[in-house]
C-alpha positions in Angstrom: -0.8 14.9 -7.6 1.3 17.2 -9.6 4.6 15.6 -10.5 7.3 18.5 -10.0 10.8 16.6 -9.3 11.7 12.7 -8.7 14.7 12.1 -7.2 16.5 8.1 -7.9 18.0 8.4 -4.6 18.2 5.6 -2.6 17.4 7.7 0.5 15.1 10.6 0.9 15.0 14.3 2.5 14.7 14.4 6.2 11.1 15.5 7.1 11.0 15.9 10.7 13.4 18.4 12.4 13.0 15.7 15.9 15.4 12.5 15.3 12.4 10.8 17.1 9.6 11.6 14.6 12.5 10.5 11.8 12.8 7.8 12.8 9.0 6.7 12.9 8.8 8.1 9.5 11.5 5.0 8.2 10.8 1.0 8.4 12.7 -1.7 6.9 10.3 -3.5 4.5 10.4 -6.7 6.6 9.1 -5.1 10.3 5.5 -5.2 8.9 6.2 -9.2 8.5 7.4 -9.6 12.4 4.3 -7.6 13.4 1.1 -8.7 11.3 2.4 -12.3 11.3 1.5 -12.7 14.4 -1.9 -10.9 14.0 -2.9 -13.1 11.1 -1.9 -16.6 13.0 -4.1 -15.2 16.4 -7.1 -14.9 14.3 -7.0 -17.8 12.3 -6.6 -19.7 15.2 -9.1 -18.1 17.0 -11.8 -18.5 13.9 -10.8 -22.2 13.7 -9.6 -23.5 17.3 -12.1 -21.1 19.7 -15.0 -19.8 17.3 -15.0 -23.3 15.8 -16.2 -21.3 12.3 -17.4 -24.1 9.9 -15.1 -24.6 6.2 -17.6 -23.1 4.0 -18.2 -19.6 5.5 -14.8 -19.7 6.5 -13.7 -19.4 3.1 -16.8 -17.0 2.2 -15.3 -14.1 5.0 -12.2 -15.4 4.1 -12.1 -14.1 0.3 -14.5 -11.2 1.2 -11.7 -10.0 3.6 -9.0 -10.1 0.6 -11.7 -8.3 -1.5 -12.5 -5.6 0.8 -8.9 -4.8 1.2 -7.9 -5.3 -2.4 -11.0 -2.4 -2.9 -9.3 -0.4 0.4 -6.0 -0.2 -1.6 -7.6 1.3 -4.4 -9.3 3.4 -2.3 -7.3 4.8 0.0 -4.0 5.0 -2.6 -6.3 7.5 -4.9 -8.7 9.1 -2.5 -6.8 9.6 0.6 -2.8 9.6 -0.8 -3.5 11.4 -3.9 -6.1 14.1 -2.4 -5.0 17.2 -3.8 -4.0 20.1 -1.0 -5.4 23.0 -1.7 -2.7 25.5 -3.0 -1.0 27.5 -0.5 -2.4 26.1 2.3 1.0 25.1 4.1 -0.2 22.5 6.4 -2.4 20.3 3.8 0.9 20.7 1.5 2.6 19.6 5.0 0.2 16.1 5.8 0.0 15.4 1.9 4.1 15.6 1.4 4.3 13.3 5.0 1.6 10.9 3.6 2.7 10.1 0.1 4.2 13.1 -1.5 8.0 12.1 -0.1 7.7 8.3 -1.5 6.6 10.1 -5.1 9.6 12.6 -5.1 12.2 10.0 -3.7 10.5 6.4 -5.3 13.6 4.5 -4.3 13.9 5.1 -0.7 13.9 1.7 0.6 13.0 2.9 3.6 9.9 4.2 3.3 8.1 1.9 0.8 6.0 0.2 3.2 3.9 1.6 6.5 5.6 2.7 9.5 4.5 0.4 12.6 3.6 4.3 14.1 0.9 4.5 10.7 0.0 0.7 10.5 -0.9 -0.4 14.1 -3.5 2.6 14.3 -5.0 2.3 11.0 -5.4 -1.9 11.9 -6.8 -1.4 14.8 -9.4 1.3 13.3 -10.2 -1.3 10.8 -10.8 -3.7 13.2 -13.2 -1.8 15.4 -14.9 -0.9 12.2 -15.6 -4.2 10.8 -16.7 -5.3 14.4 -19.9 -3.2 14.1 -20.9 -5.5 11.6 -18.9 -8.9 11.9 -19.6 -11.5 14.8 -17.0 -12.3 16.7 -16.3 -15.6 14.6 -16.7 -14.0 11.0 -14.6 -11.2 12.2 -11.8 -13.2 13.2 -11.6 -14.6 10.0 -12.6 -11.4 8.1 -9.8 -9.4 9.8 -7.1 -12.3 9.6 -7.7 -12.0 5.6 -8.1 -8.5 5.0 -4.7 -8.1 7.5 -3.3 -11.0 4.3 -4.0 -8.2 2.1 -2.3 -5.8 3.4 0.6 -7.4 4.1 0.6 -8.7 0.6 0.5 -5.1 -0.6 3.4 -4.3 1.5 5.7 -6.5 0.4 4.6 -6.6 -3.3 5.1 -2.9 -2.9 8.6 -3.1 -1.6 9.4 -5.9 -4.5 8.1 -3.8 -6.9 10.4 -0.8 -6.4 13.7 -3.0 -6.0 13.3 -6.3 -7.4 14.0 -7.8 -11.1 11.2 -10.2 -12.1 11.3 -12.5 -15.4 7.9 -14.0 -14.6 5.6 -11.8 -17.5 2.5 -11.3 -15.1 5.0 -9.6 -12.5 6.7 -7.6 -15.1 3.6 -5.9 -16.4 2.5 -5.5 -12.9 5.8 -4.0 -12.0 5.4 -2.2 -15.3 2.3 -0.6 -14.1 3.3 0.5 -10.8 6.4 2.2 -12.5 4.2 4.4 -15.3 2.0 5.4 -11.9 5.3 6.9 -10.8 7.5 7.6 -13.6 4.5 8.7 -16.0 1.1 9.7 -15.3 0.6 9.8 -11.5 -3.0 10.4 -11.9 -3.9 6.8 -12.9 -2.4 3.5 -11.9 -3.6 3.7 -8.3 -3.6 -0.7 -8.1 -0.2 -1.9 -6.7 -1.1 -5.4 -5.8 -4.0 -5.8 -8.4 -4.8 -3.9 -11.4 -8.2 -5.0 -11.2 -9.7 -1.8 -9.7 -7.8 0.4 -12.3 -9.7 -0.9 -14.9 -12.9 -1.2 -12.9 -12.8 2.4 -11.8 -11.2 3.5 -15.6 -7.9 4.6 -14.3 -6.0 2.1 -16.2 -3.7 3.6 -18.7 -4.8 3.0 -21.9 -1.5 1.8 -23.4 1.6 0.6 -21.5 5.1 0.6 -22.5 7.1 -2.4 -21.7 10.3 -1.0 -20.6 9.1 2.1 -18.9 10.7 0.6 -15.8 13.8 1.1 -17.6 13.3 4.6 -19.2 12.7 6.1 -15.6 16.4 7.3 -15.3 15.7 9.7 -18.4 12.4 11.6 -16.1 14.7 11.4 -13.1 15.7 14.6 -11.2 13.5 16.6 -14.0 
């Protein structure tokens, strides 16, 4: 993703011409909690109270659900939101902008720093049909119930990470991060929860300035 203009705006341009597709385009950062909540207690209770899954390999599809989506962040943050459009090919410009393109230009829109219910139920529920092709029902309730953890956990780290003020060192370099993937080189950084991947994959940056949070004012509006 080329960086061309970042805006410090606390809202962003309108990018649907129908007031109802605007409004699917905007969430407040705590409607992903009211929905996936839910989800997360159903299955848990389902893997423990109906399945009757035993401790031990529910802890193993337990972490292997928070590791498959901790790899599906990575993932889908470089492959599928930074996938280049092809130039002058209006739609692809179009989907890419709608996908991730208007949270790069406008970083501080509050309103669109975590997945629309209209983007998150359908991708879920792909995900879910997916892993049932190779999950019992037992493994998948707990599989799904952590990977659904993830995400969630992304979300809101996401959301923190744009517009909160930590003093705890780990958070600050993870905020720290996140920030140079916006404010520096878009092209690496792709870990918001975790920078694990980044290093796994080499798209870590190889040296990272402590206050870059700070300097972003100076590469605003540029």
């Amino acid at each position: 993703m080329t960086k061309n203009y970042i805006s410090n705006s606390k809202k962003s341009v309108r990018m649907f011409k129908s007031n109802f597709l605007e409004l699917l385009s905007k969430v407040h950062f705590s409607v992903p909690l009211f929905i996936f909540i839910p989800v997360i207690i159903y299955f848990t209770y389902k893997a423990i109270w109906i399945e009757k899954i035993h401790l031990i390999p529910f802890l193993i599809y337990y972490l292997l659900g928070l590791f498959i989506w901790s790899l599906t962040e990575y993932v889908m943050h470089r492959f599928i939101f930074h996938l280049e459009p092809i130039p002058g090919v209006k739609w692809m410009e179009r989907v890419h902008f709608i996908f991730h393109g208007v949270h790069h230009d406008y970083p501080s829109d509050a309103q669109r720093l975590v997945l629309p219910p209209s983007v998150s139920i359908p991708l879920s529920t792909g995900f879910y049909f997916l892993f049932s092709l190779f999950l019992d029902t037992a493994e998948l309730a707990v599989f799904f119930s952590a990977f659904i953890t993830g995400y969630l956990c992304y979300d809101m780290m996401h959301y923190a990470l744009h517009h909160a003020n930590f003093k705890n060192k780990y958070w600050k370099k993870l905020k720290d991060h996140h920030m140079m993937h916006h404010y520096a080189d878009a092209h690496k950084g792709y870990g918001v929860s975790s920078v694990f991947w980044d290093k796994i994959f080499l798209s870590d940056f190889i040296k990272k300035e402590r206050n870059i949070s700070v300097d972003k004012k100076q590469l605003a509006d540029q």
